[in-house]
C-alpha positions as CSV (number, residue, x, y, z in Angstrom):
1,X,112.9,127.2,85.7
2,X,110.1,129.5,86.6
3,X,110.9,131.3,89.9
4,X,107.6,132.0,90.8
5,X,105.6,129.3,90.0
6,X,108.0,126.9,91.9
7,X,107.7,129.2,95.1
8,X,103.9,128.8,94.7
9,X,104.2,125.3,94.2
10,X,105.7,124.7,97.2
11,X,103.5,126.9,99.3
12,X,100.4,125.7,97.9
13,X,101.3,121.8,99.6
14,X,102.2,123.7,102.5
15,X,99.1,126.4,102.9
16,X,97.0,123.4,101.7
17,X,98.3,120.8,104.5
18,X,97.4,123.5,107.1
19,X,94.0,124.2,105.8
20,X,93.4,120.4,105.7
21,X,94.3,120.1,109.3
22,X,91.7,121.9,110.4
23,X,88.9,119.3,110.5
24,X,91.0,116.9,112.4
25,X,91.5,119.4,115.9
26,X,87.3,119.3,115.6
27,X,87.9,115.8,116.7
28,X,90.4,116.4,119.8
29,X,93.5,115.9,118.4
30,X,96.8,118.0,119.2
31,X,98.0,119.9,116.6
32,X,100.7,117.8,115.6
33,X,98.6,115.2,115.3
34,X,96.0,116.8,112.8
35,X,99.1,118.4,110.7
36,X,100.6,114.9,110.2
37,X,97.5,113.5,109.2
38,X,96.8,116.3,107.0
39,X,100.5,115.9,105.2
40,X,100.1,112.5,105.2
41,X,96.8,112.6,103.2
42,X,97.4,115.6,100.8
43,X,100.8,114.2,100.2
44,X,99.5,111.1,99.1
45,X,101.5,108.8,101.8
46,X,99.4,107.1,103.8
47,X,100.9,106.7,107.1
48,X,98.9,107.5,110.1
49,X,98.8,108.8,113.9
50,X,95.1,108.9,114.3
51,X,92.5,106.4,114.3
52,X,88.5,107.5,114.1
53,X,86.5,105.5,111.9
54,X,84.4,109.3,111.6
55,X,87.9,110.3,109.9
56,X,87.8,108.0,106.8
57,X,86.3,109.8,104.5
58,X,87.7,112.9,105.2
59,X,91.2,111.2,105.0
60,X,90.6,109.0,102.0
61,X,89.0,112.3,100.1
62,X,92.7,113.9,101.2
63,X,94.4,111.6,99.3
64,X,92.2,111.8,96.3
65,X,92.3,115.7,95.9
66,X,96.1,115.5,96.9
67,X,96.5,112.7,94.3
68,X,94.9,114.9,91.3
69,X,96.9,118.1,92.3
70,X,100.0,116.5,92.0
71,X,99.3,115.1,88.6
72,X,98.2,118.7,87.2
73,X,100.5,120.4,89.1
74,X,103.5,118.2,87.7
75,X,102.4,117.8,84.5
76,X,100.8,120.4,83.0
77,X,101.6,123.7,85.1
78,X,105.4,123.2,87.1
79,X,107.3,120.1,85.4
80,X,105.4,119.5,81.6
81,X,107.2,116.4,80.4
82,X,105.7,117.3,76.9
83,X,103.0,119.3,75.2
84,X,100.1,116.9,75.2
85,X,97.8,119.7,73.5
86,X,98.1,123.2,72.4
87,X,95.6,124.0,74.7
88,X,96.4,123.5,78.4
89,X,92.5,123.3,79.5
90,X,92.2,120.8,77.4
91,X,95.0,118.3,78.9
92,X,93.6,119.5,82.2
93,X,90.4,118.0,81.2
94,X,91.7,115.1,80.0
95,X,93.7,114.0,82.7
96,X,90.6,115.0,85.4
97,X,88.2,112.7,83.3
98,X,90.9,109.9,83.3
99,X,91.9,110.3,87.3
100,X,87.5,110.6,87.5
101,X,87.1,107.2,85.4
102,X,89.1,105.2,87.2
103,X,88.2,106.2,90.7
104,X,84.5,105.4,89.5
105,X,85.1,102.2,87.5
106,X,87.0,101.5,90.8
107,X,84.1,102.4,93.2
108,X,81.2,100.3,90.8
109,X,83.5,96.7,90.0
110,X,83.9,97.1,94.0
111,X,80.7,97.6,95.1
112,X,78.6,95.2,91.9
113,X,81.5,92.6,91.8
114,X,82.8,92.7,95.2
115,X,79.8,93.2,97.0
116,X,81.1,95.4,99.7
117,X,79.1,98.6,100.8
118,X,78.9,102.1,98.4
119,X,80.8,103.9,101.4
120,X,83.6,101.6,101.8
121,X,83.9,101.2,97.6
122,X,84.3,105.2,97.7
123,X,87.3,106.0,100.3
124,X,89.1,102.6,99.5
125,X,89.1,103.8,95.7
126,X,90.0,107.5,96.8
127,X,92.9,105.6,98.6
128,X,93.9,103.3,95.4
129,X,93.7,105.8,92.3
130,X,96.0,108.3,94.3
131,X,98.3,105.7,95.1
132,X,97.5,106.6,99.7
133,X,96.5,103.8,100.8
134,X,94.8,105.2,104.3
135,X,92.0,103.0,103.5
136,X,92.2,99.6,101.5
137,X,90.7,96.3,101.3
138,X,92.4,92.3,99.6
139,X,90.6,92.7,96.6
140,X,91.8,91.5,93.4
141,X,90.1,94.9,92.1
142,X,92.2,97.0,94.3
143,X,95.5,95.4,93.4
144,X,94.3,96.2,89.2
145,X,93.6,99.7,90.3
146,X,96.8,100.4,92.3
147,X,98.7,99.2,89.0
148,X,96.6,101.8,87.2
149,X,97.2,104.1,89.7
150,X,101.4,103.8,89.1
151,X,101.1,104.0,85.4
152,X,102.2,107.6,83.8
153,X,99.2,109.3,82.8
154,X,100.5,110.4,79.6
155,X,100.4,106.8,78.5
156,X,96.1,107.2,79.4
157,X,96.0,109.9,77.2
158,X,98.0,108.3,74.3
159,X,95.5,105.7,74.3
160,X,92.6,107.8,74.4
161,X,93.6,109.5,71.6
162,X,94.3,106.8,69.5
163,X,97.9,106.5,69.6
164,X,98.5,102.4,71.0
165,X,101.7,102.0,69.5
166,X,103.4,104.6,71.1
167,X,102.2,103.2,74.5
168,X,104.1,100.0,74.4
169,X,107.0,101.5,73.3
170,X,107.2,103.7,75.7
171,X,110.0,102.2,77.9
172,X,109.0,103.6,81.1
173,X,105.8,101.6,80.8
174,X,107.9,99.0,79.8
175,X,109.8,98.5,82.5
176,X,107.4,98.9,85.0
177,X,105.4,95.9,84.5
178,X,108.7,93.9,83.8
179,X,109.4,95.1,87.3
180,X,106.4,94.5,88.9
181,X,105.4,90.7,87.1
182,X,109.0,89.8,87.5
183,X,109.1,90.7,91.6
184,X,106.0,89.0,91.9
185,X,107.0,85.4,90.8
186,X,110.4,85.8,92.7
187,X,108.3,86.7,95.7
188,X,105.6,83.5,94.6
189,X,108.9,81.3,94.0
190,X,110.3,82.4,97.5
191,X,107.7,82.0,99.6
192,X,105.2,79.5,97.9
193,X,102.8,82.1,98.0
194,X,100.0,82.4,95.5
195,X,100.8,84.7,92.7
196,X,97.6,87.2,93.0
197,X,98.9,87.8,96.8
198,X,102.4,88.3,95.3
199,X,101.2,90.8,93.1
200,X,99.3,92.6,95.6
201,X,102.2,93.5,97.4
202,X,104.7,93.8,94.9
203,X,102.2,96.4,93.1
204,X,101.9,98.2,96.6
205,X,105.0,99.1,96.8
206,X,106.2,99.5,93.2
207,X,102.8,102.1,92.9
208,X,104.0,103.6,96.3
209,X,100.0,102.6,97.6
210,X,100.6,100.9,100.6
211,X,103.9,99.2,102.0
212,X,102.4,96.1,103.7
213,X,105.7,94.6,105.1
214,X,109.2,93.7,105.8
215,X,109.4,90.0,104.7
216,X,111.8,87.5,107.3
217,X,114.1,86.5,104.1
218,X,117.2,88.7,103.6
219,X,116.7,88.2,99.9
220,X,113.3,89.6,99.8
221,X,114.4,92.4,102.5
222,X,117.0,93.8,99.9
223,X,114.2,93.1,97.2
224,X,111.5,95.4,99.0
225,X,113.7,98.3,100.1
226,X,114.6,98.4,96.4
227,X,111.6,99.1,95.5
228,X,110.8,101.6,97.6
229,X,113.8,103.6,96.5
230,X,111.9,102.8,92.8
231,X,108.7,104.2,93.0
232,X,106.1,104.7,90.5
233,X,105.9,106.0,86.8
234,X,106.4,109.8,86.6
235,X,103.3,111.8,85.6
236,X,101.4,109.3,88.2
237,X,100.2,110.2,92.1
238,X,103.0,108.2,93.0
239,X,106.2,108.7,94.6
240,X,109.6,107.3,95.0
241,X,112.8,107.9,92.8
242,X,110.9,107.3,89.7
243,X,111.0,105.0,87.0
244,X,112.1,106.9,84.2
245,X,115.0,108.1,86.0
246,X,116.3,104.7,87.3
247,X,115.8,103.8,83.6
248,X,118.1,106.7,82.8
249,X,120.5,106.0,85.0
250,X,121.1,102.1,84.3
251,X,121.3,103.2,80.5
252,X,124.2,105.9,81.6
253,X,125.9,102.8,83.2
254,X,125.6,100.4,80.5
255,X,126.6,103.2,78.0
256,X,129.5,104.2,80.9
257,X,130.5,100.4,80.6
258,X,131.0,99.8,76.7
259,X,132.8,103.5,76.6
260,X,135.1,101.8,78.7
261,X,135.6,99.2,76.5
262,X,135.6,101.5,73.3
263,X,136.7,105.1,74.1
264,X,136.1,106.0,70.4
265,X,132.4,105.0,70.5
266,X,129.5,107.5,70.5
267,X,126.9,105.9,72.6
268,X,124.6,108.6,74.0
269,X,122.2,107.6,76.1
270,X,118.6,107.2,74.4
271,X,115.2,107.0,76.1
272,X,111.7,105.9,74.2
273,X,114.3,105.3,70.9
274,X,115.5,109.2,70.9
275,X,118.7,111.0,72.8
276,X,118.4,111.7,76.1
277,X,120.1,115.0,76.7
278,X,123.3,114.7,79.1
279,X,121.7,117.3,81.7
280,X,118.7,115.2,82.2
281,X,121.0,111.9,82.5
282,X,122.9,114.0,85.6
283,X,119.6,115.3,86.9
284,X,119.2,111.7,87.4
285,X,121.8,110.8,89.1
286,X,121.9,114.2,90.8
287,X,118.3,113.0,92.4
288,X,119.1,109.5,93.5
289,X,122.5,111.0,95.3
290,X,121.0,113.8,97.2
291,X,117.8,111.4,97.8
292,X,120.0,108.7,99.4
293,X,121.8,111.8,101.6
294,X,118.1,112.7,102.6
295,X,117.7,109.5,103.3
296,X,120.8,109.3,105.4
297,X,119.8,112.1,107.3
298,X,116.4,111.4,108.2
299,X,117.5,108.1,109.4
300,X,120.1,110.0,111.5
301,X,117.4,112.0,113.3
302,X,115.1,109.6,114.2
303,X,117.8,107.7,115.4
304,X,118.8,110.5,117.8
305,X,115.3,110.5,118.8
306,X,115.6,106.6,120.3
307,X,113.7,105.2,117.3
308,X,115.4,102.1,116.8
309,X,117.3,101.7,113.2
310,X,115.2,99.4,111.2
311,X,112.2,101.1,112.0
312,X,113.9,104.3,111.8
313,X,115.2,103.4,108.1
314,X,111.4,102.2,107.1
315,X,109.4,104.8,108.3
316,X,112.4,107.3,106.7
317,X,112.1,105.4,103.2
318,X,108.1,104.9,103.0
319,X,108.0,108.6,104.2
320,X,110.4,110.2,101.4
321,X,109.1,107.9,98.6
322,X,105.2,108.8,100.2
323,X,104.5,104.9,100.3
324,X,101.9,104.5,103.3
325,X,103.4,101.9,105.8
326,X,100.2,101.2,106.8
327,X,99.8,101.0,110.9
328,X,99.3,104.3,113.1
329,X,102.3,105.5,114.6
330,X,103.4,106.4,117.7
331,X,106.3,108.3,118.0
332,X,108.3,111.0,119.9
333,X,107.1,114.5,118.6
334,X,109.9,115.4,117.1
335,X,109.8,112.1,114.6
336,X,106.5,113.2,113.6
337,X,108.0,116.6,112.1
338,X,110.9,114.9,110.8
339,X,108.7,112.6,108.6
340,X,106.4,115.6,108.0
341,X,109.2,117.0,106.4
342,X,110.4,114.3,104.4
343,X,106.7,113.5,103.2
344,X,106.5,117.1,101.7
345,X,109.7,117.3,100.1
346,X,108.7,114.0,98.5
347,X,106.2,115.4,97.2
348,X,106.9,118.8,95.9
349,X,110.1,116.9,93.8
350,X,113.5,116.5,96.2
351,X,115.3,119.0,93.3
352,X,111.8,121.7,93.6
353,X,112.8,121.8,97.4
354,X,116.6,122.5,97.4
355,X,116.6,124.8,94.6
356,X,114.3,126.9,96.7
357,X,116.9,126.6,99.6
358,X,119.7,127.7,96.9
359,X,121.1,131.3,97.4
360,X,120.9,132.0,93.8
361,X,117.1,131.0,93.6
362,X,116.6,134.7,95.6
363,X,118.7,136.8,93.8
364,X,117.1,139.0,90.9
């Protein structure tokens, strides 16, 4: 790992959150208040403490920029997946002109088909193709674009370049529309819902765009925090656990299981049809341990701070997985830092942050 482009990773979300503040203690607001707003936006989550119908551009255009320097930042500069092209400018510029065509195509089907104004079509598809969600509307539109917006963006650039087949064999893909159509009848059978509203949540929270709601039904309660620990694709805006790794993980289990059964077998665990190496199987579950922990702990704090458990859990959850929960907070200052936190670390990557915390990340 390089040491000095994960330092300036980090402290380009935090410099860049403190800049974006700025503009928001023009309009009165403490301190606090403008720095959550500003984590919230660059980070891509969504929540909010303020509300000023003045501030919706500014916030939605937050998200956007935040939303686009994540997905260079991740995968071309700090974690490359893969070479996508000899030359790095020219993944850069593919992956600006895909994040660019779907805000537009976004903007345009929303203001032609839906008919609603050209300032409103802007910020709400700001909000969608980073996966935010400061700013959204029921649209059938929005709900397409906040799939979109989950997808990995390698998979964009595969088709663009010709290469079909490899898309819908990718098993990242894959899985997340069998997780998102599959959620959405449950939650259609459940609650006799139509299945366009079923997928509009379901997509919400899958993309880590907006989470709406806590359903009354235990079933759908266990169903939705799932999710949230889920998350979107990797090499997408979005946050969460991430699919590929909760694909890695249930493979591990299944391959853990018929070890069991055969002790002689080789069974290594194989992603997209080729071995997956056993450190990035124990990254894995590495991340989904120490991002239940973080979990645990935030959940702790807030408690401590009279926030009462169930909201204390959700606001924890959407926070660390940088799913907007949609309503504007009010909370003891204290919260508002602890979810700051969370929101960041969720966003630089949960491993990024505590190898930067390690001893052995500052010796020479």
């Amino acid at each position: 790992m390089n040491k000095p482009r994960l330092l300036y990773y980090i402290l380009f979300w935090l410099i860049l959150s403190l800049i974006g503040a700025v503009p928001y203690l023009f309009f009165g607001n403490s301190f606090t208040d403008a720095l959550f707003e500003s984590v919230s936006g660059f980070t891509a989550t969504g929540t909010s403490v303020i509300h000023n119908p003045a501030l919706i551009m500014y916030q939605s255009a937050t998200q956007w920029v935040g939303g686009i320097c994540f997905i260079l930042l991740t995968l071309v500069y700090v974690f490359p997946p893969e070479k996508l092209h000899p030359r790095r400018k020219t993944t850069v510029f593919w992956l600006c002109a895909i994040y660019v065509l779907l805000t537009a195509a976004e903007t345009v089907l929303l203001f032609y088909v839906s008919g609603i104004d050209l300032f409103s079509a802007v910020c709400v598809s700001f909000c969608t193709v980073s996966t935010g969600g400061f700013y959204l509307l029921d649209s059938p539109i929005v709900a397409l674009f906040m799939f979109f917006a989950g997808v990995n963006y390698i998979i964009y650039i595969r088709l663009a370049t010709g290469k079909t087949l490899r898309v819908f064999r990718d098993e990242e893909f894959r899985f997340y529309m069998a997780v998102i159509l599959l959620c959405s009848v449950l939650l259609t059978l459940y609650t006799a819902d139509d299945l366009y509203m079923s997928f509009t949540i379901i997509t919400g929270i899958v993309s880590t765009t907006k989470f709406a709601f806590l359903p009354a039904a235990p079933l759908l309660q266990f169903l939705f925090i799932l999710l949230l620990f889920v998350g979107a694709s990797t090499g997408s805006a979005g946050g969460g656990v991430k699919i590929k790794r909760i694909v890695l993980i249930l493979k591990n289990i299944y391959n853990g299981f018929r070890r069991f059964l055969h002790p002689n077998a080789l069974s290594p665990v194989r992603f997209n049809g080729k071995p997956a190496a056993s450190a990035q199987v124990n990254n894995a579950f590495l991340f989904l341990v120490v991002y239940i922990f973080i979990a645990l702990i935030g959940v702790l704090l807030l408690a401590l701070l009279n926030v009462p458990l169930g909201k204390a859990f959700l606001l924890v959850l959407t926070s660390l997985g940088n799913v907007g929960c949609g309503d504007v907070l009010v909370l003891p200052l204290a919260g508002k830092y602890v979810l700051m936190f969370l929101m960041l670390i969720g966003r630089v990557e949960l491993m990024a942050f505590l190898v930067l915390l390690s001893r052995s990340f500052w010796r020479k």
